[in-house]
N, C-alpha and C positions, 0 to 999 in steps of 0.2 A: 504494500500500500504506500500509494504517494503520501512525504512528509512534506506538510506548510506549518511553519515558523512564524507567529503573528506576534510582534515585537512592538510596544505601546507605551504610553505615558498619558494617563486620563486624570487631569486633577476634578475637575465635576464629574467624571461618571459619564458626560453625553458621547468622547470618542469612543468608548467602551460597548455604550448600546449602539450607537454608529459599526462598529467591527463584528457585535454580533447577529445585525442585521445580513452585512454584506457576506459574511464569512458562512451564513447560514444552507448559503444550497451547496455548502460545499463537508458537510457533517459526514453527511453518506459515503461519500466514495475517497475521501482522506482523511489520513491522520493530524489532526491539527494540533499543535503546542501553541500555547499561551503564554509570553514572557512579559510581565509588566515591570517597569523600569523603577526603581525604588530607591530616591536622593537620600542621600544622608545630609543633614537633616530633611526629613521633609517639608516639603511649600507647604504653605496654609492653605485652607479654602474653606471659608471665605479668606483673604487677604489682610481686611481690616485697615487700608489708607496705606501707610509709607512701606510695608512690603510689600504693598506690588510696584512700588516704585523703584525699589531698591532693587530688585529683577532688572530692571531696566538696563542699566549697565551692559550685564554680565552678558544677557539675552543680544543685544546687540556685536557684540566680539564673541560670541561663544566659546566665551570662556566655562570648563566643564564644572562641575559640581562633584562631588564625590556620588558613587554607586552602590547599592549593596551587587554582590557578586550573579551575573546569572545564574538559574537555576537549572534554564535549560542546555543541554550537551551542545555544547560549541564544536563539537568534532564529529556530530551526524552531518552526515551526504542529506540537508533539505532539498528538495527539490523549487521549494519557494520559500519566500520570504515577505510578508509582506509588515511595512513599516507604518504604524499609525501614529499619525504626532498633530499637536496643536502649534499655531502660532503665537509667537509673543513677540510685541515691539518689531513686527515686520520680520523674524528670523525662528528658526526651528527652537521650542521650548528648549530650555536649559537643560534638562535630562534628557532628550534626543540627542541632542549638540554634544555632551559627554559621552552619550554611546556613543554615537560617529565617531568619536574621537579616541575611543576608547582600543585595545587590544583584540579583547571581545568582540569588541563592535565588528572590527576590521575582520578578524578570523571568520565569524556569522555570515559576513557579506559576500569575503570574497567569492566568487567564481558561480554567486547563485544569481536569478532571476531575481528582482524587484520589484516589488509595486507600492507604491505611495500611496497614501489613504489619510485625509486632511478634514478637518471638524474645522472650523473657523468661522469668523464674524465675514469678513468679505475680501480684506487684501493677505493673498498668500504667496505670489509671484515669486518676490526677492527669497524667501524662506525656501522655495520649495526650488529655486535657483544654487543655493546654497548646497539643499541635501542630493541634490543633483549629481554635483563636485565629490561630496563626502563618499558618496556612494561610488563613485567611476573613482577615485583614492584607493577604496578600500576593495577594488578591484570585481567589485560587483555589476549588474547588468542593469539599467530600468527597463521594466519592461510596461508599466501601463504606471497612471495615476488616477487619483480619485480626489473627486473635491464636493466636499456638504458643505454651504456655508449659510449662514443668516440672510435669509432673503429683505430682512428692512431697510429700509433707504440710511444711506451711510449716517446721516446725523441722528437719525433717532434708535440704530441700531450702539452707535457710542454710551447713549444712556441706559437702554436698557442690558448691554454685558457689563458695562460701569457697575451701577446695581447689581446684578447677578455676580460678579465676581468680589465684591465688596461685601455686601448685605446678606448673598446664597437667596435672593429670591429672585426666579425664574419668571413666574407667574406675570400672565398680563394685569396691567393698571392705567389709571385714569389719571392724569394730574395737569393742573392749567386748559383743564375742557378737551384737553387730547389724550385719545387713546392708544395706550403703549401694545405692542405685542410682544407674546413671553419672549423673553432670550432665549438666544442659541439656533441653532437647527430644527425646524420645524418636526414633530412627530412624525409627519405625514411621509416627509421626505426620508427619516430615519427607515422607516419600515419597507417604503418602496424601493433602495439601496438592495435591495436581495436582487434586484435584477443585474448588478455588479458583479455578484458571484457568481452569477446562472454564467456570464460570459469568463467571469475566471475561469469558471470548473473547466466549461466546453475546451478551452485553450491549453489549460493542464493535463485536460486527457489525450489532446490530439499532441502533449508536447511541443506545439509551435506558438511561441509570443508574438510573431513577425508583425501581424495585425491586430495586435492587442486593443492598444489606446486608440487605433481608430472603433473599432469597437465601441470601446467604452463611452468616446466622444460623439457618438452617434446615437448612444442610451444614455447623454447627458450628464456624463461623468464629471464633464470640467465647462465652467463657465465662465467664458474670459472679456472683462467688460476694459475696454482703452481706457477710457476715463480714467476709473481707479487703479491701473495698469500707472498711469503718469504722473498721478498721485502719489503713488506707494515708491515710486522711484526714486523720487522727490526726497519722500519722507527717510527712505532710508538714508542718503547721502545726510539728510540732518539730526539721524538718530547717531551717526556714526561719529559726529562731530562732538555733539552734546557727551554721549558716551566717554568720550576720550577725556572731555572735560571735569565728567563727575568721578571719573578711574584714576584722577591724578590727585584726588583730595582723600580717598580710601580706597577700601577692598570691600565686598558686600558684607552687608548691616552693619559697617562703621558706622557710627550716628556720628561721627565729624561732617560726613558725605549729603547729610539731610538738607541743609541749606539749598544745596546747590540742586538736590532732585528735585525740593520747592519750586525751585526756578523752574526747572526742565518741566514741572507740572501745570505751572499757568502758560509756560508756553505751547503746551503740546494742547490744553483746551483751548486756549486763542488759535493755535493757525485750524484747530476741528472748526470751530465756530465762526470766526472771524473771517478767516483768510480762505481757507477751503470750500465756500459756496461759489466764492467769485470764480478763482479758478478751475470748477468742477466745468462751470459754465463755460469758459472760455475753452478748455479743451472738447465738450458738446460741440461749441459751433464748430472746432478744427475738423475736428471726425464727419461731422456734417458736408463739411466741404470736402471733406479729403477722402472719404471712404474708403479707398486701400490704401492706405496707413492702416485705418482701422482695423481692416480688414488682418493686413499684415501680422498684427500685435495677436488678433484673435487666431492666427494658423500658428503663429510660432509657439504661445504657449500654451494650446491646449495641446501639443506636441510633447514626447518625452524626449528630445535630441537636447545636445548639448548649444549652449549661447556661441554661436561663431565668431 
């Protein structure tokens, strides 16, 4: 029996029912292991205000975290692999970022087939660019990707994961006459993800990935918007800056370092709210005029190839 190796990091719990969705038509005819990634110390959740800021940093330079030890056999012949992670601060969660980086990680990956599998609010490009890298390092294959993410319009998706990652309340609400919808990854979309695995299985059994991720991208796997594509690019170039800024005054949870995430924290709500509607607009009209560009953006990376 074919072995798949599903390797994770779930701080709420939603990538988790995400992997057991998609992984579900594939029960029957494989052997599945389950390794979930386990930091020492562990992240909070909820957060509680300046630890999720103090992620910031690290998250950005992925810089690793310590690990407890895999539990599964790093020296089984898997036949797949597939890797589930969240984003943070535009780059693969800090516990991802350590396995990739790690020994283990490396050994796991090398020489197998890969598929990415993403839970996120809505910008995962730069992140899923990165594990890209880590994975073709560690001598590994991509073979397909997958992406859930928050269908809410970018600004009122900010508040209701804000919430959810802060507070641990999900649940839709009401406030100032508008109505919030719950965070995260819609139920709907959680459960209908098994049509993901019905095309893994198929591709496992006949051993051929060749036309995996067109697949997938056809069964709406990945959904690639320019807009937040130029945004997020954006974003990164000034997370990497700020990062360097608040890594020169400590190491994560120095509370010397707090000042300076203050700062990085009303600036990161000012350009969401202030600065980021203008510009949302102004790359709308580009894309309106320009349609392959847009075009462009949406073939390259609902694609699993490397950036040229």
């Amino acid at each position: 029996m074919k072995k798949i190796l599903i390797i994770f990091y779930s701080q709420t719990g939603q990538l988790k029912h995400i992997i057991d969705s998609v992984t579900s038509p594939l029960k029957q005819d494989f052997d599945l292991v389950f390794e979930e990634l386990k930091p020492l110390p562990a992240f909070p959740f909820p957060w509680h205000g300046m630890p999720f800021f103090q992620a910031f940093p690290e998250s950005v330079k992925e810089i690793p975290c310590r690990l407890e030890p895999l539990k599964c056999n790093t020296d089984a012949d898997y036949d797949l692999v597939i890797l589930a992670y969240q984003v943070w601060y535009l780059s693969p969660s800090i516990p991802v970022s350590a396995f990739l980086q790690s020994e283990e990680g490396r050994k796991v990956l090398n020489g197998k087939p890969v598929i990415t599998l993403l839970g996120v609010r809505n910008m995962w490009i730069m992140a899923q660019e990165r594990v890209k890298e880590r994975i073709a390092e560690a001598g590994g294959r991509l073979a397909g990707n997958i992406v859930l993410a928050d269908p809410a319009p970018n600004l009122m998706s900010v508040i209701t994961i804000v919430r959810w990652m802060m507070k641990g309340e999900k649940a839709p609400f009401k406030k100032f006459g508008i109505r919030f919808p719950a965070a995260g990854v819609p139920e709907e979309a959680i459960s209908q993800a098994s049509v993901f695995g019905e095309i893994i299985r198929k591709s496992l059994k006949e051993e051929n990935f060749k036309d995996l991720q067109s697949k997938l991208v056809s069964a709406g796997a990945v959904q690639v918007d320019p807009v937040l594509f130029n945004i997020e690019k954006r974003g990164k170039m000034m997370f990497g800056i700020w990062a360097k800024i608040i890594l020169r005054k400590g190491s994560y949870n120095d509370p010397v370092r707090e000042g300076r995430l203050r700062l990085f924290k009303y600036y990161l709500f000012a350009v969401i709210y202030l600065i980021s509607p203008f510009v949302m607009a102004i790359f709308r009209l580009v894309f309106r005029i320009n349609v392959k560009a847009g075009r462009r953006i949406v073939e390259r990376y609902s694609s699993i190839g490397m950036e040229s």
